[in-house]
C-alpha positions in Angstrom: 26.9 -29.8 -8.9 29.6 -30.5 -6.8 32.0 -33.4 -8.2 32.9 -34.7 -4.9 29.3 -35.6 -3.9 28.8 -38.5 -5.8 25.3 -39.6 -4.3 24.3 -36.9 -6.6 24.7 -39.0 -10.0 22.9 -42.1 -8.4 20.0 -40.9 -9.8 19.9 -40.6 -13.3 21.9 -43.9 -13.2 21.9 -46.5 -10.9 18.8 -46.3 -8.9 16.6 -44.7 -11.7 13.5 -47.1 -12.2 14.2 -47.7 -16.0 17.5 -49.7 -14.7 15.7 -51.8 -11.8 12.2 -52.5 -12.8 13.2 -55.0 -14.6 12.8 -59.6 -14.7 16.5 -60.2 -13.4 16.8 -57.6 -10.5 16.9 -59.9 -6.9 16.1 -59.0 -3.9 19.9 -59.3 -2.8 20.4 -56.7 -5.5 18.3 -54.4 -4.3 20.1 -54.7 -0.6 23.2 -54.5 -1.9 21.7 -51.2 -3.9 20.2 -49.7 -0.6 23.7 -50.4 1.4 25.7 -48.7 -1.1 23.2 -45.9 -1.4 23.8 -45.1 2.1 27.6 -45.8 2.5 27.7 -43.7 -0.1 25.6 -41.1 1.2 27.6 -41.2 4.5 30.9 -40.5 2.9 29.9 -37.4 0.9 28.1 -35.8 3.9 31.8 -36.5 6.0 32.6 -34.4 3.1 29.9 -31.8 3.4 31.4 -29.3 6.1 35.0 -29.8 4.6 34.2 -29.0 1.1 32.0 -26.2 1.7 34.4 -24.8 4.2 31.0 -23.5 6.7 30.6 -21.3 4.0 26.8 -20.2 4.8 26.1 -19.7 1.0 28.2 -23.1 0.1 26.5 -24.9 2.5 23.0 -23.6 1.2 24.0 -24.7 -2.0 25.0 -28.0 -1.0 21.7 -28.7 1.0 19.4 -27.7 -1.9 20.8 -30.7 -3.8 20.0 -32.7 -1.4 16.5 -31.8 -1.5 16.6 -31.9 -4.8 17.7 -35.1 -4.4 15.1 -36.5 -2.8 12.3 -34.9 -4.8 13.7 -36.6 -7.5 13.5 -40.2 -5.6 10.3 -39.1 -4.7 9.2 -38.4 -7.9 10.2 -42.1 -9.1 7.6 -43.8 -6.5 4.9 -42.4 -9.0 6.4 -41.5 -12.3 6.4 -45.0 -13.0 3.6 -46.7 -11.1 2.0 -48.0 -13.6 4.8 -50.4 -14.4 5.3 -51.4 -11.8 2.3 -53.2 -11.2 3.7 -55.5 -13.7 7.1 -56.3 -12.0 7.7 -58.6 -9.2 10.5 -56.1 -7.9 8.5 -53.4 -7.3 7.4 -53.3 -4.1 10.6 -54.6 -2.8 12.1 -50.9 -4.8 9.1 -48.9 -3.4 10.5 -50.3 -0.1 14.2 -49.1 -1.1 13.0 -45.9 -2.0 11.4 -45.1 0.8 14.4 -45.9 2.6 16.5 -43.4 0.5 14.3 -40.7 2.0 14.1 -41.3 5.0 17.9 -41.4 5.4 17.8 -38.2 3.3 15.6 -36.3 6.0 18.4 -37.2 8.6 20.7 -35.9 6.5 19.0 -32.8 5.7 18.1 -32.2 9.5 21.4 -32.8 10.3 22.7 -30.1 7.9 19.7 -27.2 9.8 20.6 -28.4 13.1 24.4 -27.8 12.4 24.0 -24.3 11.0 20.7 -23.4 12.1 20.7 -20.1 10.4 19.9 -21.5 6.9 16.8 -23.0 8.4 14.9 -20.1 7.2 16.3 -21.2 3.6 16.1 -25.0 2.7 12.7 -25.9 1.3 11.3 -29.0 2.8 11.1 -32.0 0.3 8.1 -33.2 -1.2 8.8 -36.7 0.6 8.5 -34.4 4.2 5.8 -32.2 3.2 3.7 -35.4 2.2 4.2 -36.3 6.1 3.7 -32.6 7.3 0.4 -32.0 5.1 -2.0 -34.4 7.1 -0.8 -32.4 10.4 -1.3 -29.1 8.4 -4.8 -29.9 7.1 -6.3 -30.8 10.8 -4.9 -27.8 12.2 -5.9 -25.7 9.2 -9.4 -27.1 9.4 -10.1 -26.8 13.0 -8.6 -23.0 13.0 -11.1 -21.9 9.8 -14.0 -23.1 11.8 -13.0 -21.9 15.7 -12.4 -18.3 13.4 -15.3 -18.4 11.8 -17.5 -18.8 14.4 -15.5 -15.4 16.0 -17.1 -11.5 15.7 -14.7 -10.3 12.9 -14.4 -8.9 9.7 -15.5 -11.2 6.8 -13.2 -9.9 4.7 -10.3 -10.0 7.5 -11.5 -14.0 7.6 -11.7 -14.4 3.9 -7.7 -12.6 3.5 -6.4 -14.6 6.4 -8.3 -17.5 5.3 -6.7 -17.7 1.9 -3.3 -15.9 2.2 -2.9 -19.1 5.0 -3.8 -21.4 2.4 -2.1 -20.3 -0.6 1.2 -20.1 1.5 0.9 -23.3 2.6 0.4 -25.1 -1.2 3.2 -22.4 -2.5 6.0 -24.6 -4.7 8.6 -24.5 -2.3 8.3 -23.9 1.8 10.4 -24.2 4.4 10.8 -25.9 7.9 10.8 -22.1 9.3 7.4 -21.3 6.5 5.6 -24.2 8.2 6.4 -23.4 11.9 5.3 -19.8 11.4 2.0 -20.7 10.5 1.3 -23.7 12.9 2.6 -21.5 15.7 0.1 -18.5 14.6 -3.1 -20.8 14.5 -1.9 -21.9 17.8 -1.5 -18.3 19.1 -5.3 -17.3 17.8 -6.7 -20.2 18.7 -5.6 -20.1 22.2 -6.6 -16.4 22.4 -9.8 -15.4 22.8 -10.3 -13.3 19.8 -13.2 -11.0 20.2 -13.5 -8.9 17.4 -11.5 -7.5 14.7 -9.0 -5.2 16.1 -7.8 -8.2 18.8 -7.2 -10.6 15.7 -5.2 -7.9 13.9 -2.8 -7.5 17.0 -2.0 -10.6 16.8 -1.1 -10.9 13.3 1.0 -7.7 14.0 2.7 -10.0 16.8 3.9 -12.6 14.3 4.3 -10.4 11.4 2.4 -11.4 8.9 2.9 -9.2 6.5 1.2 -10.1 2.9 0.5 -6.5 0.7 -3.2 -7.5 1.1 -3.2 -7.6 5.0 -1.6 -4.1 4.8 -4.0 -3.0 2.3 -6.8 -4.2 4.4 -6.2 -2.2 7.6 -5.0 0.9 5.8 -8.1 0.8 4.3 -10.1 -0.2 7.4 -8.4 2.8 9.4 -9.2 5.2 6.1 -12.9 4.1 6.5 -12.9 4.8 10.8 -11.3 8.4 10.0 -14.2 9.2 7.5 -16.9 8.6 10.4 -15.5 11.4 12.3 -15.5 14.7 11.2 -13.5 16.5 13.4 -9.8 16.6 12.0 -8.7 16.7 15.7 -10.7 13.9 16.7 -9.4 12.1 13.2 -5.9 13.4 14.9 -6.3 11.4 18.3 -7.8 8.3 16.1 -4.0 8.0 14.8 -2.6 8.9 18.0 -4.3 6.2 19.9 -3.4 4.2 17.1 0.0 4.7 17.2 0.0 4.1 21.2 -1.6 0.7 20.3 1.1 -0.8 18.0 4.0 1.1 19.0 3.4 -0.4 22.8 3.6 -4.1 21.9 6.7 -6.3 22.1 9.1 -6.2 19.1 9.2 -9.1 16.9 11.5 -10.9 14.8 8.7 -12.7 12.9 7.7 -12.7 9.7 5.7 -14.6 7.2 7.5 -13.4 4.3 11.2 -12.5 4.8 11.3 -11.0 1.2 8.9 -8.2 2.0 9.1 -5.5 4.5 7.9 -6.1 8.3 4.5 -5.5 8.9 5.6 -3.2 12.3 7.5 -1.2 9.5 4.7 -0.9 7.1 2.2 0.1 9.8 4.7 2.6 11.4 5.1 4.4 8.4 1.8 4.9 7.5 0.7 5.8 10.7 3.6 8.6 10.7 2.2 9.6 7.0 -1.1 10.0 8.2 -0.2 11.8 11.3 2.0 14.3 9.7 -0.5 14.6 6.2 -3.5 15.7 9.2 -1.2 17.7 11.1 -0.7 20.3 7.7 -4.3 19.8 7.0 -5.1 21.1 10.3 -2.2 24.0 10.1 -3.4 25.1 6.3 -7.4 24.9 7.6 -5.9 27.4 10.7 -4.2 29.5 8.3 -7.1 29.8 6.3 -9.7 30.6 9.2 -7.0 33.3 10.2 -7.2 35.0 7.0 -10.8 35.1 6.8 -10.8 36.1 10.2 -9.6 39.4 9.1 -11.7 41.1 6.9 -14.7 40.1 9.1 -13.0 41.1 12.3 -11.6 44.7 10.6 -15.2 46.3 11.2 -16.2 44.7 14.6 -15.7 47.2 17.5 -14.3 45.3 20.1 -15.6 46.3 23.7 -13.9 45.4 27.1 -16.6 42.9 28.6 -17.4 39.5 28.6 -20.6 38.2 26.0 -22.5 37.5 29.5 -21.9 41.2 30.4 -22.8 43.0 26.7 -25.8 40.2 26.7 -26.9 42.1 30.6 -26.2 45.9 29.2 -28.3 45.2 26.2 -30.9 44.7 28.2 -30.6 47.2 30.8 -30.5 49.9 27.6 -33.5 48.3 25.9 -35.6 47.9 30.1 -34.4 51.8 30.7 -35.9 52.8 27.2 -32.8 53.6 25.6 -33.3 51.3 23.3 -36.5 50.0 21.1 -38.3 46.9 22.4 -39.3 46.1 18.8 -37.6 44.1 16.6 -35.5 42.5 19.6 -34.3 39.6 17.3 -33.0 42.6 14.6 -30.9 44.4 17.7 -29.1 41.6 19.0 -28.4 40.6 15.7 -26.7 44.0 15.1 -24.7 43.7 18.1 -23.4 40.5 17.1 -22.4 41.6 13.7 -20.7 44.9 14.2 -19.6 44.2 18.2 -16.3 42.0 19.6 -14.9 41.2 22.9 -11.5 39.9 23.8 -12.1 36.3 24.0 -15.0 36.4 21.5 -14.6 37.3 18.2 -17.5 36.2 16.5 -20.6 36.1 18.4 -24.0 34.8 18.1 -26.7 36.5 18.3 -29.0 33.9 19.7 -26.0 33.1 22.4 -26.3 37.2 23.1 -29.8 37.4 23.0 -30.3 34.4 25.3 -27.6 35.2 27.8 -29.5 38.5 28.5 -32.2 37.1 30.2 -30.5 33.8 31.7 -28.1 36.0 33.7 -26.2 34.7 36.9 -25.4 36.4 39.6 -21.7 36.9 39.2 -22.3 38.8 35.6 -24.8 41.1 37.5 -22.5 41.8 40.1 -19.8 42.5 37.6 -22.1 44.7 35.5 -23.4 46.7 38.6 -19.2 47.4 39.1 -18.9 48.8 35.3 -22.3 50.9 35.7 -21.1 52.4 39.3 -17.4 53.0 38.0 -19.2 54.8 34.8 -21.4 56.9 37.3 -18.6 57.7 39.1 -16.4 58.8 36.5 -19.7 60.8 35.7 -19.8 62.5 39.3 -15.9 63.4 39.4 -15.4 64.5 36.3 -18.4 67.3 36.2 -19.6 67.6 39.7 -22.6 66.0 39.7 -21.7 64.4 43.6 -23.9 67.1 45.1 -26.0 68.1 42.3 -29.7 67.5 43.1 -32.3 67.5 40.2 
């Protein structure tokens, strides 16, 4: 405690209950008590700025006694109730206290408004949050039901729902605590939430960043990822993901400076996942490759498309140069022991199929092969004017 502040010994002293609650207090006593209470508390806040040089920590110091102070004046106005039922005095006091505190939320505003960055800091006293907690509740109760009646998550509703409430009854909040969450209900309840995705933008807006919110949406993105198979697909999921968060407004906001930012915690998960699918996918390639190999090693790879081998099939098994029987068998062998260059496995149903569904361009691209073969044929032993 700081010696020059001498409001700060008032309480355990002068204007302690014990010492006024009593048959020979007047009401000119307790005047006098309330004027010298405030002189007092006048001079040592002249003081306030000098003494703690605008030292940010000093003056953080120095304005948590002050709150301090005032819970404890607070805490007189009911400690000892039931005592004072029995003294003439005691309303007068009551009226005297109440004073106190009022003049002590001046002074405490006063300190936040002349160095504003320790208004993330000073709790708010018990006297202020009494007045604060009437506002809170109507807003509180107005936003659970306007949510409630939205399409989202239960369980987003029922973590919002309490993390809201438990920060709110927390020990000790702060101007800055309280603002945060009357501004969010504000913000959701002017917004036309839809469904659960919307609500969790906007709680990504204003950083609200409890464990369990983070919990809740890794888990909730874990759950959308096991619905698609495809680890490409799952790829894009993340992508779009990241494309979602990564193109909204930075913000300064958060719920709890003592954790990390939610846009930090979202961001790095994201980044995880993308890179742990992007080595799934490269290890799943890897091993396709090297299975690929023994199965390709006794393919014979030939030099048309599936259309075209599909057509030549045929044209063997229609010219007689192959069996008709056991069609199904045949194509099958194809498949298995025959490649082409953009095919490497190939189906037999696909080759089977294709060699009766045949368009035009794979006949006419056949017909070239089978007249460059015949050619070949007719240069190569004279056949051009050989007649059978």
């Amino acid at each position: 405690m700081n010696k020059s502040f001498k409001i700060f010994n008032w309480t355990d002293e002068i204007i302690h209950p014990k010492a006024l609650v009593n048959d020979t207090i007047t009401s000119d006593d307790l005047v006098k008590l309330e004027n010298g209470f405030l002189n007092q508390l006048n001079k040592d806040l002249k003081l306030f700025f000098i003494e703690a040089n605008f030292s940010r920590k000093r003056i953080l110091v120095q304005a948590r006694q002050f709150v301090s102070l005032s819970n404890t004046i607070y805490s007189y106005l009911f400690r000892l109730s039931p005592s004072w039922k029995r003294k003439i005095s005691s309303s007068n006091l009551r009226q005297v206290y109440l004073h106190f505190l009022d003049a002590l939320e001046k002074v405490i505003d006063k300190v936040q408004q002349v160095v504003p960055e320790i208004y993330h800091e000073i709790p708010i006293t018990k006297y202020g949050m009494g007045i604060l907690k009437m506002q809170i509740k109507g807003a509180f109760g107005n936003f659970s039901i306007i949510l409630n009646q939205s399409q989202i998550d239960k369980k987003l509703y029922d973590l919002l729902i309490r993390d809201l409430y438990l920060f709110i009854n927390k020990k000790e909040i702060t101007r800055y605590e309280i603002d945060y969450i009357i501004n969010l209900i504000k913000e959701i309840e002017c917004t036309d939430v839809f469904d659960t995705l919307e609500l969790i933008k906007i709680l990504f807006l204003h950083g609200f960043n409890p464990r369990d919110f983070f919990y809740y949406y890794t888990s909730d993105l874990n759950n959308r990822l096991k619905a698609v198979p495809d680890l490409h697909d799952q790829l894009q999921v993340i992508i779009s993901e990241q494309d979602r968060f990564y193109g909204l407004p930075e913000s300064k906001l958060k719920m709890f400076s003592s954790l990390s930012s939610i846009e930090g915690q979202f961001k790095t998960f994201l980044s995880q996942k993308k890179q742990s699918l992007k080595e799934v996918i490269d290890l799943r390639r890897i091993i396709i490759e090297d299975d690929k190999g023994p199965k390709t090693k006794g393919r014979l790879k030939v030099f048309l498309s599936v259309p075209q081998l599909s057509l030549f099939i045929r044209v063997l098994i229609e010219k007689g140069l192959l069996p008709k029987e056991n069609i199904g068998e045949l194509f099958n062998f194809f498949a298995t022991h025959f490649s082409t260059p953009q095919t490497s496995f190939i189906s037999a149903e696909s080759l089977r199929k294709k060699s009766t569904d045949v368009e035009f361009s794979t006949a006419q691209k056949l017909k070239g092969h089978l007249i460059g073969m015949l050619n070949w044929l007719n240069e190569n032993y004279n056949l051009s004017n050989y007649k059978n």
